[in-house]
C-alpha positions as CSV (number, residue, x, y, z in Angstrom):
1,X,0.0,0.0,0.0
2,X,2.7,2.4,0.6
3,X,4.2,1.5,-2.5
4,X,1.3,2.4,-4.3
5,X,1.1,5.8,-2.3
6,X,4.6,6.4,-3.1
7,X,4.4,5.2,-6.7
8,X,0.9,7.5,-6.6
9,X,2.8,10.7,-5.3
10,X,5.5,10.2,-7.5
11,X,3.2,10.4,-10.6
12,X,1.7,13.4,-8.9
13,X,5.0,15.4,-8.9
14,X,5.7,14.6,-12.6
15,X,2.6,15.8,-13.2
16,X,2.8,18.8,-11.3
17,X,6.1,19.5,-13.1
18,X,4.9,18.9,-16.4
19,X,2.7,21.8,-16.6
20,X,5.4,23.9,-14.7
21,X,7.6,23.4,-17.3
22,X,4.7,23.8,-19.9
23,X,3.8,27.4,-18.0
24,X,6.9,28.7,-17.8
25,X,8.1,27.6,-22.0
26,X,4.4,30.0,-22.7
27,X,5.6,32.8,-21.3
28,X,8.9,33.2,-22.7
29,X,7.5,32.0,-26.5
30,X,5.2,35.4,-25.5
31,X,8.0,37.6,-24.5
32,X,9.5,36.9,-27.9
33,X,6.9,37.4,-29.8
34,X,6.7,40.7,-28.2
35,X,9.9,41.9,-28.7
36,X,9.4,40.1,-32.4
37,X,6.8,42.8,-33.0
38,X,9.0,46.0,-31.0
39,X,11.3,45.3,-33.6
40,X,8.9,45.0,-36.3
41,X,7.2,48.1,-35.4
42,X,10.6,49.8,-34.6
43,X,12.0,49.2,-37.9
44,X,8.5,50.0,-39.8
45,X,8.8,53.3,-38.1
46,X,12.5,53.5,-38.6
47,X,11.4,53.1,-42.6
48,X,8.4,55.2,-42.2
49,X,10.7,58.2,-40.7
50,X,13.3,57.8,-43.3
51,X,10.6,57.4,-46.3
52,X,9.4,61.0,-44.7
53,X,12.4,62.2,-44.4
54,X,13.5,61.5,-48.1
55,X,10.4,62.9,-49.2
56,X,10.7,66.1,-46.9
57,X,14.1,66.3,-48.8
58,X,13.2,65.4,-51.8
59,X,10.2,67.8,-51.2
60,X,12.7,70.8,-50.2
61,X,14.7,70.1,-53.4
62,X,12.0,70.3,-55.7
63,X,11.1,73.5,-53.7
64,X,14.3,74.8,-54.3
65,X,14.8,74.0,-57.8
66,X,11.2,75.7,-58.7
67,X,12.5,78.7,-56.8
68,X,15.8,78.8,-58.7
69,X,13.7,78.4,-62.0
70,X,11.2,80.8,-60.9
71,X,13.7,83.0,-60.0
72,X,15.1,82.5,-63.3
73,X,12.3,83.2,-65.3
74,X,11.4,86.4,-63.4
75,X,14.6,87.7,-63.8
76,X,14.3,86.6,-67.5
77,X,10.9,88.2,-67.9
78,X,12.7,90.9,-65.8
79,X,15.5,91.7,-68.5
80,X,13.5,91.3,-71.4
81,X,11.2,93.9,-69.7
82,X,13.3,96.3,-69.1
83,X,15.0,95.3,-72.7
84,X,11.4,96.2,-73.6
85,X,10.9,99.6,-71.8
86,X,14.3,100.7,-73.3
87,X,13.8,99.7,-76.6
88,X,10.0,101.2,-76.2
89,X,11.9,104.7,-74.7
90,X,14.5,105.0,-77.5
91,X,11.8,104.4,-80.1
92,X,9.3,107.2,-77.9
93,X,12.1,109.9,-77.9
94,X,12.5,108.7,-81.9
95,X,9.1,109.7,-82.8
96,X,9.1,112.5,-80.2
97,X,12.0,114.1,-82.8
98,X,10.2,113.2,-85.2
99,X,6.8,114.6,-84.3
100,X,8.0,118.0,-82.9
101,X,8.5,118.4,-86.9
102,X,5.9,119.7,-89.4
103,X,5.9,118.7,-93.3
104,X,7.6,121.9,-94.1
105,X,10.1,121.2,-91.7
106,X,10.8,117.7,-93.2
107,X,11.2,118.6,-97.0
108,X,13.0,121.7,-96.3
109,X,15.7,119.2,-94.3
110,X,15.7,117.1,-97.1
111,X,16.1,119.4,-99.6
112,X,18.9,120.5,-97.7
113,X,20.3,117.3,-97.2
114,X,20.0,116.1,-101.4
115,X,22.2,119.5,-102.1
116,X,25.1,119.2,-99.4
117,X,28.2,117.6,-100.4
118,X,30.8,115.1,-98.3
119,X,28.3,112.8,-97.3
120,X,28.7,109.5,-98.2
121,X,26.6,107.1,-100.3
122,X,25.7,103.6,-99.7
123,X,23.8,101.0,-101.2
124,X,21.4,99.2,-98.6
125,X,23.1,95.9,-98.8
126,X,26.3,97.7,-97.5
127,X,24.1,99.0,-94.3
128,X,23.8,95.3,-93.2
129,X,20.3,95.5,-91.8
130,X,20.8,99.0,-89.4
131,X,18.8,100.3,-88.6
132,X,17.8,103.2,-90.7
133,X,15.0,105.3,-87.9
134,X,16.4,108.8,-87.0
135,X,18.7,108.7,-83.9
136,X,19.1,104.9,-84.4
137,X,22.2,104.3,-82.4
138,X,24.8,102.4,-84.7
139,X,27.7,100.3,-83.5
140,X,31.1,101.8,-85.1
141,X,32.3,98.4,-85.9
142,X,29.0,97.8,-88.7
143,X,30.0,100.9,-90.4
144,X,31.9,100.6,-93.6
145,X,32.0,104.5,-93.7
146,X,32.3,107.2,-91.7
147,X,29.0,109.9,-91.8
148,X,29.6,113.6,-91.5
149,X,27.3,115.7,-88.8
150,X,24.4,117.6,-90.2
151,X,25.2,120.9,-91.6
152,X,23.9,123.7,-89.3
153,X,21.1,124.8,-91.4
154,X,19.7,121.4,-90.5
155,X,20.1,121.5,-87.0
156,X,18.6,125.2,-87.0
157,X,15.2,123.9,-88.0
158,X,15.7,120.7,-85.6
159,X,17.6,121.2,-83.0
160,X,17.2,118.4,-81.2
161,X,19.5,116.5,-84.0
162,X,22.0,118.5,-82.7
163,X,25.2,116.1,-82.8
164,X,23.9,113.6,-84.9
165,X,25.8,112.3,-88.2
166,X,24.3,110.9,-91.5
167,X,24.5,109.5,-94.5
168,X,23.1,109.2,-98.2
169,X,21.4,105.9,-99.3
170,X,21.5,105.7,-102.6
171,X,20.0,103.6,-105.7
172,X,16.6,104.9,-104.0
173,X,13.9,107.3,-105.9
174,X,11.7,110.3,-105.5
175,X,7.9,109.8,-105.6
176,X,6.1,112.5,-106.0
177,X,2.1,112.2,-105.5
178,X,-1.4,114.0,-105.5
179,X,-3.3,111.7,-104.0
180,X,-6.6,113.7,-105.4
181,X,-6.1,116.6,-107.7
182,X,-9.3,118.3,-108.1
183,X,-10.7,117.8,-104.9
184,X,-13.6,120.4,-104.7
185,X,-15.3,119.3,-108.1
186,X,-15.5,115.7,-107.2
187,X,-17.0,116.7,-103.4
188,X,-19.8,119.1,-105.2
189,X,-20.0,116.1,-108.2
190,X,-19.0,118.7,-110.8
191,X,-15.8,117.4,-112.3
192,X,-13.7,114.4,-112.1
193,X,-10.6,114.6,-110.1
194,X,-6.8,112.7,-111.0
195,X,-4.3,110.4,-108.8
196,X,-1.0,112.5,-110.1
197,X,2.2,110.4,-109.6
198,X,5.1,111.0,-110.8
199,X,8.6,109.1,-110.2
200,X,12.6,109.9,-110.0
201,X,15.8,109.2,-109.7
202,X,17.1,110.0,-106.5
203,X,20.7,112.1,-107.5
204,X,23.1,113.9,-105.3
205,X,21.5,117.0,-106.5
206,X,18.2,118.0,-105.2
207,X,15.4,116.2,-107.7
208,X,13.4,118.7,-109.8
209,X,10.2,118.4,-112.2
210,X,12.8,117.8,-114.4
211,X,13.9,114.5,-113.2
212,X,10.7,112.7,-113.3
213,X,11.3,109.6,-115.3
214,X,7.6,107.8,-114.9
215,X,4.5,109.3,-114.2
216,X,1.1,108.1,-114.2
217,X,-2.1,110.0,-114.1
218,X,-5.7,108.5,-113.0
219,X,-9.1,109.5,-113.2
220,X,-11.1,109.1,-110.4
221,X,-15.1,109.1,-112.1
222,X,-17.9,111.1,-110.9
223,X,-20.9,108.3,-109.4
224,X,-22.5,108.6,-112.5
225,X,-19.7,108.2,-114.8
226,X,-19.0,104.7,-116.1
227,X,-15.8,105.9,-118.0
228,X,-12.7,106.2,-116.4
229,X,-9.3,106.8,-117.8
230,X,-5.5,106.4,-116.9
231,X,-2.8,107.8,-119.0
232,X,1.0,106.7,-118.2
233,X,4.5,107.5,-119.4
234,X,8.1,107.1,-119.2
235,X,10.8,109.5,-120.3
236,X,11.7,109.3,-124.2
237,X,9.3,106.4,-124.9
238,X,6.2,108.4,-125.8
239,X,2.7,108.5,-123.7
240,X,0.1,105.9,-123.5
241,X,-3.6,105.7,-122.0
242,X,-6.2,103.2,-121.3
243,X,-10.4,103.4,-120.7
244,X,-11.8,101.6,-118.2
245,X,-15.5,101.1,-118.7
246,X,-17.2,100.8,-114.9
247,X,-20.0,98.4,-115.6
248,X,-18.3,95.7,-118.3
249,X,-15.3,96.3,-116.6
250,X,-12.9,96.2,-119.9
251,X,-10.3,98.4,-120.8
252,X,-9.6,99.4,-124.5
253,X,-6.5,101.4,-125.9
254,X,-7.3,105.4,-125.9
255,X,-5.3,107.2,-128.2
256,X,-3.5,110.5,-127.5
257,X,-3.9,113.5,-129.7
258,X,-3.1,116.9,-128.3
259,X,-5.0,119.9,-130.8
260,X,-3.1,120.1,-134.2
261,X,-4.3,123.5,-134.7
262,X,-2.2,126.7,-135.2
263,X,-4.6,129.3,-134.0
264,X,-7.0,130.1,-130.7
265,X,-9.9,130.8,-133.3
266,X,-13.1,128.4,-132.0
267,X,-10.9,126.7,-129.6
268,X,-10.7,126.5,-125.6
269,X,-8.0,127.8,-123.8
270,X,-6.8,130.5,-121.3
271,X,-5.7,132.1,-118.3
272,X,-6.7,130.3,-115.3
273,X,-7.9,132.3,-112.4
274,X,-9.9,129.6,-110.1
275,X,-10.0,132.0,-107.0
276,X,-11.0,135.6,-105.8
277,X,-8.5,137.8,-105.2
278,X,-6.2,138.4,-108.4
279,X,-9.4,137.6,-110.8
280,X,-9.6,140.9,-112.8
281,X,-5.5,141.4,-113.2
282,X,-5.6,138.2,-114.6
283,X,-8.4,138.1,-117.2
284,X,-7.1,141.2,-117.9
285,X,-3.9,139.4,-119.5
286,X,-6.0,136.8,-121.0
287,X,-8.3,139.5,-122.8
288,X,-4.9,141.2,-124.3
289,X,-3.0,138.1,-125.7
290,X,-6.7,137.1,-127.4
291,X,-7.0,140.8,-128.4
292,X,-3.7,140.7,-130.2
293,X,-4.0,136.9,-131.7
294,X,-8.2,137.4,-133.2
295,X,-8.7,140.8,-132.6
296,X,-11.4,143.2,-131.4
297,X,-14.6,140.8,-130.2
298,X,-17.4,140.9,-132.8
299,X,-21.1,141.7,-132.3
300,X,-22.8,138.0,-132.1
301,X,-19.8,136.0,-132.1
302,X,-17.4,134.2,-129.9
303,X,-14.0,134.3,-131.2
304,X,-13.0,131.6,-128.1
305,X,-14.1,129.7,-125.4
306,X,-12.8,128.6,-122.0
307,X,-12.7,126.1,-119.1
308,X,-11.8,126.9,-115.7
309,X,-10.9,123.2,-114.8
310,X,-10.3,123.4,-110.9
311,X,-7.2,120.8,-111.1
312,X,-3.9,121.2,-113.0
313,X,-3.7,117.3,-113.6
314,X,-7.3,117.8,-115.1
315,X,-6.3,120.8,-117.3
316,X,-3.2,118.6,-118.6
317,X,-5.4,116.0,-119.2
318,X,-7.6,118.6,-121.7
319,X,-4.5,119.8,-123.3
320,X,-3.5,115.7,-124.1
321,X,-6.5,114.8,-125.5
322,X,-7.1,117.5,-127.6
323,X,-10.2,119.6,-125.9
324,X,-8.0,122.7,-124.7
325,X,-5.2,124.5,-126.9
326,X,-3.1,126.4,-124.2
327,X,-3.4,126.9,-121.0
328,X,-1.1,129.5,-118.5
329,X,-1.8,129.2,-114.9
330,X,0.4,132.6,-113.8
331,X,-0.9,132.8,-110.2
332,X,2.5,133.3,-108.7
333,X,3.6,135.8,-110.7
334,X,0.6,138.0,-109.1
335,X,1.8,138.2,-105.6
336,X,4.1,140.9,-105.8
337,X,1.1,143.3,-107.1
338,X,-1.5,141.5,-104.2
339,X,1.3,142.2,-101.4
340,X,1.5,146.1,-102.5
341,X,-2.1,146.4,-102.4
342,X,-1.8,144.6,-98.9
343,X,-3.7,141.6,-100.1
344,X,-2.6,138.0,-100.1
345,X,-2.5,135.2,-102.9
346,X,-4.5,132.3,-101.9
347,X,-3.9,128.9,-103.2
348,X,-1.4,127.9,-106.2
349,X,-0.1,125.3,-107.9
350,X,2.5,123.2,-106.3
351,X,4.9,120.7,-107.7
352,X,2.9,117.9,-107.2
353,X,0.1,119.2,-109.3
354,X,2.4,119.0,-112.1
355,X,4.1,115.9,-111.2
356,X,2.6,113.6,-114.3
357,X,3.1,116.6,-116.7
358,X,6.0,114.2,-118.1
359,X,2.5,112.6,-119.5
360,X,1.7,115.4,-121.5
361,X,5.3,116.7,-123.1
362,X,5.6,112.7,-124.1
363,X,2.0,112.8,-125.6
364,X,3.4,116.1,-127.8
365,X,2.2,119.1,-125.9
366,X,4.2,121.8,-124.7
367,X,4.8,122.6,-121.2
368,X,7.2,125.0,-119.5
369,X,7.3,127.6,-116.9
370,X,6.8,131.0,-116.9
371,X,9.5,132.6,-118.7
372,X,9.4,129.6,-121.7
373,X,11.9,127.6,-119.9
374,X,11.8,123.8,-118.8
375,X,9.8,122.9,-115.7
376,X,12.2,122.6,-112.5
377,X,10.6,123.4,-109.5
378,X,11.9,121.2,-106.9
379,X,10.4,118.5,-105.8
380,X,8.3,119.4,-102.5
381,X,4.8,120.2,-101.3
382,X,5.8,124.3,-100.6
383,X,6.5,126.0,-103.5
384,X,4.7,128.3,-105.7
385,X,5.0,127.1,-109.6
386,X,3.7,129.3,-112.9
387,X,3.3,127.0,-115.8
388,X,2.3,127.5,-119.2
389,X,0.9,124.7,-121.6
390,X,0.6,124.5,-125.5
391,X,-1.3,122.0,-127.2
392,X,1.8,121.9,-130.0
393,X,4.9,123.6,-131.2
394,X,2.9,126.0,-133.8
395,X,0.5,127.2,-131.2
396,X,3.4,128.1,-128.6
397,X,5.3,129.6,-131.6
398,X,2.2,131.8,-132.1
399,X,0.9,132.1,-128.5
400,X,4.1,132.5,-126.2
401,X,5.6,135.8,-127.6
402,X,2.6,137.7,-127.6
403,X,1.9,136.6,-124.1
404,X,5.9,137.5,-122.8
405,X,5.3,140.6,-124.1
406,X,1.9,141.7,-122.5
407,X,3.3,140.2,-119.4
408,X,6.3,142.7,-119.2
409,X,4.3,145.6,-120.5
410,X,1.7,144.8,-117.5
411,X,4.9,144.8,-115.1
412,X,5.9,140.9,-114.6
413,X,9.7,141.0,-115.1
414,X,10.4,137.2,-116.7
């Protein structure tokens, strides 16, 4: 019996200590797992701290880098600003020169300029794209020449050129143009009025009527004018002329005949006085050179008629195609006698009314000034111009000395 209580105890104890053993191997497999998962967690937040802190770098970076590039591109946007603004203030004080001048100003500088000597020429390809505005700033180095300053007479009339230096450009021309000629008779529908244009050489010399090379005259039709004509020519190859018909809209050749006739008998022709002012003193040389050519006026008859054709391009035009036999347009020649009676002139013909006139001296008609001589008023938009046209050579041979003479009996020193 007490065998079996020992044997009985015994197998107590071992089973006592088996699940002392068994308790004590669950705890530590715990206590591993535990620190199993520390470390997990310690290195996920390790990762997770450098994976921020990468970002927060790689974050800062990209921050700087669109700085810097912003910064770039403000300072770019900067400079070409202020590139801009200066480029923007040097053309403003350009055009401020430029404006402070009138168009007297400007053709009286260029006249000046076309008649000075010791400038030098160029051709445009030897300018290498400088700029041509004036006070254009050139480098030294692009210049193949050296310009001269402006004479003084220039920088009289501008003188905020003072100091500046220039040059000729040459293999250029002179285009001279009435944009409309006749401008009152087409506004009141009356009479047609004329695109005058006439084109030159541009010389060392200053360019006169004279010069004009090309010139090309155009009608410009009343509304209720289907007809419309243009008349061209160039120096020593004769004039031409076409007729443009408004509603078919086809042009046909129109031939050129100035008058052939050697008197004023039954023909149109005269003095033109458009204006108040100096009408009597000059019908009153019209009346003698008819006088002296026909004679006394007869009871019942008309021994001539005429046309006062507001335009000079329009009374050319009469004299080319045969309708008028002379015309003198001596308006200038008046002003001395209007300024002693303390009266003044009024409008006259200017250069550019006669700049096609090339037209009419090609077509066969006569045209010079007012002491016989060729046309060579200078080429502007200022000056005061007496011309006298002749249908042909017998009429001016018949016409012209009676009318020198009754000029300088009358007091016109030619």
């Amino acid at each position: 019996m007490q065998s079996q209580r020992q044997d009985t105890n015994r197998a107590n104890r071992d089973t006592n200590r088996a699940p002392n053993r068994m308790g004590q191997n669950e705890p530590n497999r715990a206590t591993g797992g535990r620190m199993e998962q520390r470390r997990g967690t310690a290195q996920n937040q390790q990762g997770t701290e450098r994976r921020g802190t990468m970002a927060q770098g790689q974050q800062r970076r990209n921050q700087e880098r669109s700085s810097t590039v912003g910064q770039e591109r403000q300072n770019t946007v900067q400079g070409q600003g202020r590139r801009d603004n200066r480029q923007r203030a040097t053309e403003g004080r350009e055009n401020n020169r430029n404006a402070q001048l009138s168009s007297q100003q400007r053709d009286r500088i260029r006249q000046t300029v076309l008649v000075q000597r010791g400038a030098p020429r160029v051709s445009r390809r030897d300018l290498g794209g400088i700029n041509l505005r004036v006070g254009a700033a050139i480098p030294r180095d692009r210049l193949r020449f050296r310009p001269v300053p402006l004479p003084a007479s220039i920088v009289a009339i501008a003188p905020q050129w003072r100091g500046f230096l220039y040059f000729l450009v040459g293999g250029e021309i002179v285009v001279l143009v009435d944009p409309i000629d006749g401008t009152r008779g087409l506004m009141y529908q009356k009479r047609p009025a004329w695109i005058l244009t006439g084109v030159a050489p541009r010389t060392d010399a200053a360019p006169t009527l004279a010069d004009i090379e090309l010139a090309v005259q155009t009608e410009i039709p009343l509304v209720k004018q289907h007809l419309c004509d243009t008349l061209f020519a160039v120096s020593g190859r004769g004039a031409s002329a076409e007729r443009y018909d408004r509603i078919t809209r086809k042009r046909e050749p129109l031939p050129l005949r100035p008058s052939r006739s050697s008197t004023l008998l039954q023909g149109y022709g005269g003095v033109s006085r458009f204006f108040p002012g100096a009408r009597a003193e000059l019908a009153a040389i019209d009346d003698a050179v008819v006088e002296r050519l026909l004679g006394p006026t007869q009871k019942g008859r008309a021994l001539c008629f005429e046309d006062q054709y507001i335009s000079t391009g329009g009374q050319l035009y009469e004299l080319i195609v045969g309708h008028d036999r002379w015309i003198a347009d001596l308006r200038p020649l008046i002003e001395p006698l209007l300024q002693r009676q303390g009266r003044a002139l009024g409008i006259c013909c200017h250069p550019y009314d006669l700049s096609t006139e090339l037209v009419a001296r090609e077509a066969g008609a006569q045209v010079t000034d007012a002491a016989g001589g060729r046309l060579r008023a200078p080429i502007d938009v200022f000056t005061d111009v007496a011309w006298i046209g002749y249908a042909n050579q017998k009429l001016r041979d018949t016409i012209e000395p009676v009318l020198m003479a009754v000029l300088r009996e009358r007091g016109f020193g030619l």
